[in-house]
C-alpha positions as CSV (number, residue, x, y, z in Angstrom):
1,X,0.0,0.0,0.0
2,X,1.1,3.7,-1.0
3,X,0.3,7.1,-0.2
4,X,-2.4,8.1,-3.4
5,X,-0.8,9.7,-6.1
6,X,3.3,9.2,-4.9
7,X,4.7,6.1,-6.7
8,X,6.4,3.5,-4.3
9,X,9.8,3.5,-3.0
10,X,11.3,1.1,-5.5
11,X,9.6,2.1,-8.5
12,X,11.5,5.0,-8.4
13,X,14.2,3.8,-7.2
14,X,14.2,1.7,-11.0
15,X,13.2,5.0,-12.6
16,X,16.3,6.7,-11.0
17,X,18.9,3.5,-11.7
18,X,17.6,3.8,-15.5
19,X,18.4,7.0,-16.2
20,X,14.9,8.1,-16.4
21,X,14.9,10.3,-12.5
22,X,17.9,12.4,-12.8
23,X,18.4,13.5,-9.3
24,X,20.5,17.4,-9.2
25,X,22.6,17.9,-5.7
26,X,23.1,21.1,-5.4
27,X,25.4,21.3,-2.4
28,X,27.3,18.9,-0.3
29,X,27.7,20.0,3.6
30,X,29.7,17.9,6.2
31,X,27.7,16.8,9.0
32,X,29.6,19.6,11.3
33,X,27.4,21.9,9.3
34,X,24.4,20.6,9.8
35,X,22.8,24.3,11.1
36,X,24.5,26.0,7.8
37,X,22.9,23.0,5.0
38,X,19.2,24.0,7.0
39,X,20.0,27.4,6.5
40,X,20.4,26.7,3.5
41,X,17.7,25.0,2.2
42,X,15.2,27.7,4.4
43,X,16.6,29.8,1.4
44,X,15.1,27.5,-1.2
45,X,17.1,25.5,-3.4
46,X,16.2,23.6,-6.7
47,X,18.8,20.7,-5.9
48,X,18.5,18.5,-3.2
49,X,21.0,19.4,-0.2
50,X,23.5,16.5,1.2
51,X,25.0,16.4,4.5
52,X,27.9,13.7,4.5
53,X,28.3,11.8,7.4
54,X,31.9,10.1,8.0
């Protein structure tokens, strides 16, 4: 079962390994700067925001 009207988890998880889904990071922040990524994406972004952990 699914939420109406979002796809489940692993068909687009296919969609995205095929090339389909092309998914855009728009920055990279280490997990020390966790309170600067949410800052961040307050601002509005159109990439998706990553905070690497070690």
């Amino acid at each position: 079962m699914h939420v109406r009207g979002r796809p489940p988890v692993a068909r687009i998880t296919r969609l995205i390994e095929a090339g389909i889904i092309k998914l855009v990071i728009d920055r990279v922040f280490p997990l020390t700067a966790t309170g600067e990524a949410m800052h961040y994406v307050e601002k509005g972004t159109l990439g998706k925001v990553v905070i690497r952990i070690p």
